[in-house]
C-alpha positions, 0 to 999 in steps of 0.5 A: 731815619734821619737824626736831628742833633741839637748842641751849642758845642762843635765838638759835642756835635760831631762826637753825636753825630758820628755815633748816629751815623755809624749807627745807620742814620742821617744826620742833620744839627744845629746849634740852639733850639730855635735854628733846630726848629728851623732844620726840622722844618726844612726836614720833615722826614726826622724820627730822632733827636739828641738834643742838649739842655744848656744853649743859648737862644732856646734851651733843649727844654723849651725846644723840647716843649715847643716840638711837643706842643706841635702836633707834626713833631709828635712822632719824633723821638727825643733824648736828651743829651746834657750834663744836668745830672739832677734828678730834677732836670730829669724829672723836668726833661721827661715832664716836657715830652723827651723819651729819654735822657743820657748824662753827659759824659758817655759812652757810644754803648750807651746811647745805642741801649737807650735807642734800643730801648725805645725801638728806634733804629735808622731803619725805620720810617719816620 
């Protein structure tokens, strides 16, 4: 399964994606909403994405919300992965469509469990 990872940080991004491609996975990145929509169109096989909140551009809820008001992204995995910590934002993130969310800073166990947790695995079809 491919693995999108969405964060305006380099380094944040490469932290993620080296998680997910020990995992199993492809991975692809950007670093703001709109240029992730533009990967997942030129990737239409991705199952997963690690998506942060504060970007510039588009913000990981409005890529959130655009992916889901889209019915080709429906089947798309979505975590968020951020510092907003309030349970507001995640109340929000969870709202607009994201299957789980991870508060930065982390551990690679954890973002594996919630990936168990949801069933995703680099096996799998998209």
């Amino acid at each position: 399964m491919r693995a999108l990872v969405v964060d305006d940080s380099r380094v944040m991004r490469t932290i993620v994606a080296r998680i997910v491609k020990q995992l199993g996975f492809t991975v692809v990145e950007a670093a703001q909403g709109q240029e992730a929509l533009q990967v997942l169109a030129a990737n239409p096989d991705t199952g997963l994405a690690l998506v942060d909140w504060n970007m510039p551009v588009m913000n990981g809820l409005e890529f959130v919300t655009a992916l889901r008001a889209d019915p080709r992204w429906s089947e798309v995995v979505m975590v968020m992965v951020t510092t907003e910590s309030e349970i507001v934002q995640v109340e929000k993130a969870l709202t607009a469509g994201a299957n789980e969310y991870v508060m930065k800073p982390f551990t690679p166990e954890i973002l594996l469990d919630k990936l168990n947790l949801l069933g995703v695995s680099a096996e799998q079809a998209s």
